[in-house]
C-alpha positions in Angstrom: -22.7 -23.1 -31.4 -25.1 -26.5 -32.0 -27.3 -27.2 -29.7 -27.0 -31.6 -29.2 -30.2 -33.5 -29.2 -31.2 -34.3 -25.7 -29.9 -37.6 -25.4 -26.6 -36.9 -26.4 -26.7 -33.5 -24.4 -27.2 -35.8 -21.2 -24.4 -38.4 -22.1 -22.0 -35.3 -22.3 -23.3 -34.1 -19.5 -22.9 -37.4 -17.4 -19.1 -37.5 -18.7 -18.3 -34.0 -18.1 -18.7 -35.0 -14.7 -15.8 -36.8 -14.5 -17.0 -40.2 -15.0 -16.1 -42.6 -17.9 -17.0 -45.8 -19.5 -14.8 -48.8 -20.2 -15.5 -50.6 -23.7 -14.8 -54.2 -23.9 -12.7 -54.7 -27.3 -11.4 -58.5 -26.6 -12.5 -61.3 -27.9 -14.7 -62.7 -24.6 -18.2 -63.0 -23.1 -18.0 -59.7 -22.1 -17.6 -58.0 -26.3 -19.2 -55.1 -27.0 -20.1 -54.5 -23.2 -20.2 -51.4 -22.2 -18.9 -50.8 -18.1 -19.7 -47.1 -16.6 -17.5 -45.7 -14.0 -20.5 -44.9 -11.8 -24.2 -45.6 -12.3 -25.7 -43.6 -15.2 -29.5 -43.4 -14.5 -30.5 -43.7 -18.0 -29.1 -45.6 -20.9 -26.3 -44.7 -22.6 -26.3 -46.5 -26.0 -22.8 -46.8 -28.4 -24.7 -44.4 -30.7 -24.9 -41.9 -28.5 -21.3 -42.7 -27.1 -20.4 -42.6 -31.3 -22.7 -39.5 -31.9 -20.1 -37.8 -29.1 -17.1 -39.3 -30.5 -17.3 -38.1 -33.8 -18.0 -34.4 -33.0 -14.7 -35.3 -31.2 -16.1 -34.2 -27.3 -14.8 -37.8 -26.1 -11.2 -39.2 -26.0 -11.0 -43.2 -26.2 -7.7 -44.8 -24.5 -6.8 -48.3 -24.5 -6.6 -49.8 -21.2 -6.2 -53.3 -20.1 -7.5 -55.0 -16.5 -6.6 -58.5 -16.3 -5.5 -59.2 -19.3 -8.3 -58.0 -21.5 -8.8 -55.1 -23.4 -10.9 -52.1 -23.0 -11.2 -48.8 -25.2 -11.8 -45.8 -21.6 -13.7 -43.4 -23.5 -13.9 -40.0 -21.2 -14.7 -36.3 -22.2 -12.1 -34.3 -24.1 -11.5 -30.9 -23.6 -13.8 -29.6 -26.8 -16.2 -32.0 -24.7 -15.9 -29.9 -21.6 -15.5 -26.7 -23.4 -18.9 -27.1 -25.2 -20.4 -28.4 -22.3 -19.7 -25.2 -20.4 -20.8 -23.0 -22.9 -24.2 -25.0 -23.5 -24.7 -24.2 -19.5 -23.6 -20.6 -19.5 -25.9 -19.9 -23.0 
């Protein structure tokens, strides 16, 4: 099992935790923005929200509010699995 650096280990944490965050993908003022579910703490930057995705321990979901588009990017289950088994290591 790979151990994640520590800021990624922290995002994963955060969403293992049941929260999410809510990527605007429409063409407004809000583009690019990223909204959390509940307050973070610390930063979460897209390249850590990417580093996650890749190694496929987030899910992305399209979602709309109002009329405008959002990718909901939450933890998958490989997310919550290795999660678990970084805490019981």
């Amino acid at each position: 099992m790979n151990t994640l650096p520590s800021n990624l280990a922290f995002s994963l944490r955060w969403f293992s935790q049941g929260n999410h965050i809510d990527l605007c993908i429409d063409i407004c003022n809000q583009l690019g923005r990223l909204f959390p579910s509940e307050p973070v703490g610390q930063i979460i930057k897209k390249s850590q929200i990417q580093g996650l995705l890749v190694r496929g321990f987030l899910d992305k979901e399209l979602t709309e509010s109002f009329g405008i588009s959002y990718w909901r990017i939450r933890v998958s289950d490989a997310g919550k699995k290795h999660f678990e088994e970084q805490n019981n290591a």
